[in-house]
C-alpha positions as CSV (number, residue, x, y, z in Angstrom):
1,X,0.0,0.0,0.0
2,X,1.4,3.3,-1.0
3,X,1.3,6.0,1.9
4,X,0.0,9.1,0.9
5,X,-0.5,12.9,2.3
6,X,-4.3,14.6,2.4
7,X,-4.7,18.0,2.5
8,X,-7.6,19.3,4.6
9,X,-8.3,23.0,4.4
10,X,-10.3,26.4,4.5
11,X,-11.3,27.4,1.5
12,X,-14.1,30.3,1.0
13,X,-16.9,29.2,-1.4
14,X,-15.7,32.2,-3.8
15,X,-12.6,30.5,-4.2
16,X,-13.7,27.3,-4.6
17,X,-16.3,28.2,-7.4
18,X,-13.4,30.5,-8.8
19,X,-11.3,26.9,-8.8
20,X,-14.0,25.0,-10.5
21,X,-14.8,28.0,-13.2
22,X,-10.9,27.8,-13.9
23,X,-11.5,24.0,-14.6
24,X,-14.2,24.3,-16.5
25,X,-12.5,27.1,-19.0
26,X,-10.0,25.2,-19.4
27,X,-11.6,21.9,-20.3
28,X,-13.9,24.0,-22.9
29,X,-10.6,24.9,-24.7
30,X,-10.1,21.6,-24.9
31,X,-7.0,21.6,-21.9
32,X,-7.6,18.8,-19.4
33,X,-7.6,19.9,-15.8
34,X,-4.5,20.1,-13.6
35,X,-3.8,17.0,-11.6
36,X,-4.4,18.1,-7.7
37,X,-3.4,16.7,-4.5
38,X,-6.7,14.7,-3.2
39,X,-7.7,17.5,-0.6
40,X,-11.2,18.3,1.9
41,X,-12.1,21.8,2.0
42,X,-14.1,23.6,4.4
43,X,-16.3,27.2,4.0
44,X,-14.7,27.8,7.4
45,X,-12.6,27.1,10.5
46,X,-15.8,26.5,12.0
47,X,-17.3,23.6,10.0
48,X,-14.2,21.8,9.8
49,X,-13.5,21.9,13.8
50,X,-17.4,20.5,13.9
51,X,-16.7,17.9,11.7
52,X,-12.9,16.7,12.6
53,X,-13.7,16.5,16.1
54,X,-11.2,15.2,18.5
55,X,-13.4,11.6,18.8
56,X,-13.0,11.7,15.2
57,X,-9.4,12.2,15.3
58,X,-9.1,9.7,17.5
59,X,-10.8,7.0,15.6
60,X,-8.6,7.9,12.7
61,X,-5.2,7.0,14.5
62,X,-7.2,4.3,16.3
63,X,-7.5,3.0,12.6
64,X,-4.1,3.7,11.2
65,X,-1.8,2.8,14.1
66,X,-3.7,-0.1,15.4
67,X,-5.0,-1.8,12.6
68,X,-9.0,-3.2,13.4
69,X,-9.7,-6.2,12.4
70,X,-13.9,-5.0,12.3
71,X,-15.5,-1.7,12.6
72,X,-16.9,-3.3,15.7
73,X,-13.0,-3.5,17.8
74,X,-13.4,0.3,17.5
75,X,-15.7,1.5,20.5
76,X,-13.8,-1.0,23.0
77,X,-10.5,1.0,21.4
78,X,-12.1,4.0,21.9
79,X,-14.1,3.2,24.8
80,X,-17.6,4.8,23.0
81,X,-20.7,3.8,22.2
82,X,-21.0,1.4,19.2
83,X,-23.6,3.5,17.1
84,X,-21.6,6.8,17.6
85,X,-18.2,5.2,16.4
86,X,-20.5,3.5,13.7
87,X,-21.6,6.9,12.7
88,X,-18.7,8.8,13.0
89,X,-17.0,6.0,10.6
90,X,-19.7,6.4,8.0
91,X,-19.0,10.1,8.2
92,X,-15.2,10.0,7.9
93,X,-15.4,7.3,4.8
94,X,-18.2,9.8,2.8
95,X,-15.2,12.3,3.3
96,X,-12.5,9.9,1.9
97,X,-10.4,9.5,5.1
98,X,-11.0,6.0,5.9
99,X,-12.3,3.3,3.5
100,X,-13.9,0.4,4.7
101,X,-13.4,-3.5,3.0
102,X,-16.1,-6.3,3.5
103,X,-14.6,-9.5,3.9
104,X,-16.8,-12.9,4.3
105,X,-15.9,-15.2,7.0
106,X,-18.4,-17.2,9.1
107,X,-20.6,-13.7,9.2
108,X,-19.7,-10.4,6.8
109,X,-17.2,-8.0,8.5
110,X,-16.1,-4.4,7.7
111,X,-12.8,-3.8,8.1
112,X,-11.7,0.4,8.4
113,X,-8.4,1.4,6.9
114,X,-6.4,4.4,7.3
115,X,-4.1,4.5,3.3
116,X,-2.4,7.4,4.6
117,X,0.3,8.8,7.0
118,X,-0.3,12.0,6.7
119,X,-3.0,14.6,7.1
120,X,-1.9,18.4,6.4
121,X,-4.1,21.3,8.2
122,X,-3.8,24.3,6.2
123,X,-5.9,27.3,7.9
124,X,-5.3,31.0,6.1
125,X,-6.6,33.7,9.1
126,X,-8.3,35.0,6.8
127,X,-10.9,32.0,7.0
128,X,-11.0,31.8,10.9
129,X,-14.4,33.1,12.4
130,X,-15.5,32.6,15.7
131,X,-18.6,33.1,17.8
132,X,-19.1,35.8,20.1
C-alpha cells in the first residue's frame, strides 16, 4: 500500500467556485484539468473543527496505528458507544479519510483502513471566524 498525504483546508466558497470556473475554462478549450493533491475543503474554521472533532481524530489514528480487524474493535479501542463510532465512521469514509473492506468469514465483516500517513491542516486567518 502506498502511503499518501491529504490536505484538509479552508477554502471560501468564492474560491472554490473561482477553482472549478478555472476548470471548467479550461476543459472547454479543450486543456484537461491540472492534476491536484486529493484534498477536503471547508467554507470555514468553523465547519471543519465540527466535523474533525477530537473523537473523530481519534478513531482515525485508532485505525491507522492499530489496525481493526472490524468496525466493531473500534468503541472497545475507543471506549464509546457502538452506534456513535459506527456513525462517526460512515462520516469520515463519505469524506475519503477512511475506506472500509467487507470481507466474508463465518458472518460479513467491515474492516476500516487508514491508506495514509499524513493529514496536512492548512488554515489562512483570513478563514478563521469565531462566535461571540
Amino acid at each position: 500500500m502506498k502511503l499518501k498525504e491529504i490536505t484538509i483546508g479552508v477554502r471560501s466558497l468564492k474560491d472554490g467556485l473561482n477553482e472549478f470556473g478555472r476548470v471548467i475554462k479550461a476543459i472547454q478549450r479543450g486543456h484537461p484539468p491540472r492534476a491536484r493533491k486529493p484534498g477536503i475543503y471547508f467554507v470555514d474554521y468553523n465547519a471543519m473543527h465540527q466535523v474533525l472533532t477530537p473523537r473523530r481524530m481519534e478513531l482515525l489514528h485508532l485505525i491507522r496505528e492499530r489496525n481493526p480487524g472490524s468496525i466493531y474493535e473500534l468503541p472497545h479501542m475507543a471506549d464509546r458507544n457502538v452506534k456513535n463510532v459506527q456513525d462517526d465512521v460512515a462520516l469520515l469514509e463519505r469524506l475519503g479519510l477512511i475506506h472500509v473492506t467487507h470481507q466474508q468469514t463465518h458472518r460479513r465483516r467491515s474492516v476500516p483502513h487508514v491508506d495514509y500517513d499524513t493529514l496536512n491542516l492548512k488554515v489562512s486567518f483570513a478563514h478563521m471566524s469565531y462566535a461571540a
